[in-house]
C-alpha positions as CSV (number, residue, x, y, z in Angstrom):
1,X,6.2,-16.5,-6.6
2,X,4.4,-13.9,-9.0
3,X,3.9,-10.5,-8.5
4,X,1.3,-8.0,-9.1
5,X,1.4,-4.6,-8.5
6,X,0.3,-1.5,-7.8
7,X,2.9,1.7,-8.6
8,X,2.8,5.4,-8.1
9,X,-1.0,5.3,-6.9
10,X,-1.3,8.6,-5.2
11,X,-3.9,9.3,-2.7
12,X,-4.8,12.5,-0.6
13,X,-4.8,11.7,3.3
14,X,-4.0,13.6,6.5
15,X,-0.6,12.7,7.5
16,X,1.4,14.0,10.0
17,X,2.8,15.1,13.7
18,X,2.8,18.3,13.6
19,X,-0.7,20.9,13.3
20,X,0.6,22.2,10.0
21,X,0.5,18.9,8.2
22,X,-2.7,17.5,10.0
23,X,-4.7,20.9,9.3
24,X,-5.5,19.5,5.4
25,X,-4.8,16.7,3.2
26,X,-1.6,16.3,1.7
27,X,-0.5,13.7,-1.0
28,X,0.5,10.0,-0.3
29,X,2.1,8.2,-2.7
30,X,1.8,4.1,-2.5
31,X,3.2,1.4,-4.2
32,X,2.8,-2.0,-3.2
33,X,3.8,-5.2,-5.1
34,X,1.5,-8.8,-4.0
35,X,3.2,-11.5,-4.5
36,X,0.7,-14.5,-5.1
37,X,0.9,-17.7,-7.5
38,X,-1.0,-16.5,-10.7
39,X,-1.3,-19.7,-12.8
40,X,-4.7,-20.4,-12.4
41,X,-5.5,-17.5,-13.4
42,X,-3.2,-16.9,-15.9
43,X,-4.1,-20.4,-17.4
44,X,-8.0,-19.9,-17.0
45,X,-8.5,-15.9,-18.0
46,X,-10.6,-16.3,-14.9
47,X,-10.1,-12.9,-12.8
48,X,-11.4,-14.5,-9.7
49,X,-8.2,-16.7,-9.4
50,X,-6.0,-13.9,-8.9
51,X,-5.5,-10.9,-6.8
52,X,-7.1,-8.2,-8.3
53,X,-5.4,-4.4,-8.0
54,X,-8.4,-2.6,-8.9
55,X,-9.8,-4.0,-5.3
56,X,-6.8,-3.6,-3.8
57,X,-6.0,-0.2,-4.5
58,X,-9.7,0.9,-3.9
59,X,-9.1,-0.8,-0.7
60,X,-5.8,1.4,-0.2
61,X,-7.4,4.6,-0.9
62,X,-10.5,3.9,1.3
63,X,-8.6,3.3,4.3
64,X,-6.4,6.3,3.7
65,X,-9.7,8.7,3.1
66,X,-11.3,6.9,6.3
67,X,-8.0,6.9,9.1
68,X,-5.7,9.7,10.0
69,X,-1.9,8.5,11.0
70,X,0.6,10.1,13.1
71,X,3.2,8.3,10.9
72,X,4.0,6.9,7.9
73,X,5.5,4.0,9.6
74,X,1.8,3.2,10.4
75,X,0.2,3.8,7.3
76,X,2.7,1.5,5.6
77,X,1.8,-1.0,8.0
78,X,-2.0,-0.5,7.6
79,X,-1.3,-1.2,3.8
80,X,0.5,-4.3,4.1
81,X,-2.2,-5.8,6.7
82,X,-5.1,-4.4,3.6
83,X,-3.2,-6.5,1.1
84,X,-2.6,-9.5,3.4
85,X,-6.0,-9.6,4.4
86,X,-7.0,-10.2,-0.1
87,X,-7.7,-13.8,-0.9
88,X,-4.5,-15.2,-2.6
89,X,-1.6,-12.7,-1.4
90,X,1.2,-14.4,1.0
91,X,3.3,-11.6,0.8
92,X,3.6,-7.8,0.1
93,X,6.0,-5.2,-0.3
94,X,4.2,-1.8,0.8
95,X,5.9,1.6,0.2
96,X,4.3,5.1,1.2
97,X,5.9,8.3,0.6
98,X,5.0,11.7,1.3
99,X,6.5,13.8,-2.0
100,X,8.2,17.1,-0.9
101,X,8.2,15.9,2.9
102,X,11.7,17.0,3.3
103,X,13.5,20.2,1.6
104,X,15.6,19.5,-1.3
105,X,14.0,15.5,-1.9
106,X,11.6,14.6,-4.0
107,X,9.8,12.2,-1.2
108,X,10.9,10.9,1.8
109,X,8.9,7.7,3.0
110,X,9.0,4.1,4.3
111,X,8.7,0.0,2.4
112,X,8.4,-2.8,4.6
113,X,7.9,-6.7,3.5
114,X,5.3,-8.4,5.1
115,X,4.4,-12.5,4.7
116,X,1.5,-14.4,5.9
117,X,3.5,-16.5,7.7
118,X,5.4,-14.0,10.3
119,X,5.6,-10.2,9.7
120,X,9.1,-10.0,8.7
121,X,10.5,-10.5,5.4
């Protein structure tokens, strides 16, 4: 199956469990990889047979704007349902990370896989 992605799209949200973090927006960094079959698209130059990631990550960033999660465990699984939900994707690979989340790391964050056929990869 083919892939198209989205990497390193960050996105300001309010994320959190405790008042500090939920008091403003912090950043959110996502990366998600679609994986769809392509060749239709690929053979015709026709946009409208593939997945496109400008939709997709418009998509991402609305929903992040819009919805305030507890967790990121959450918001990763919000993103995966988004991208399921786009014509031509039968699986995804959602990753959200919040940068600086824990002392000393650069991010800390969650990935899941997700399929159209069960919710497990």
């Amino acid at each position: 199956m083919d892939k198209i992605f989205v990497k390193d799209l960050l996105v300001r949200g309010i994320i959190g469990v405790t008042t500090k973090e939920r008091s403003q927006p912090q950043d959110i960094l996502v990366n998600v990889i679609l994986y769809s079959d392509i060749a239709r698209a690929g053979s015709s130059d026709d946009i409208k047979k593939s997945v496109n990631y400008r939709t997709v990550a418009k998509a991402i960033i609305a929903h992040i704007a819009e919805t305030q999660r507890s967790t990121v465990e959450a918001l990763v699984t919000d993103i995966a349902q988004i991208c399921l939900e786009m014509p031509g994707v039968q699986k995804v690979k959602a990753r959200v990370e919040k940068p600086g989340a824990v002392r000393f790391a650069k991010s800390a964050g969650v990935e899941i896989i997700r399929s159209k056929n069960n919710d497990s990869p």
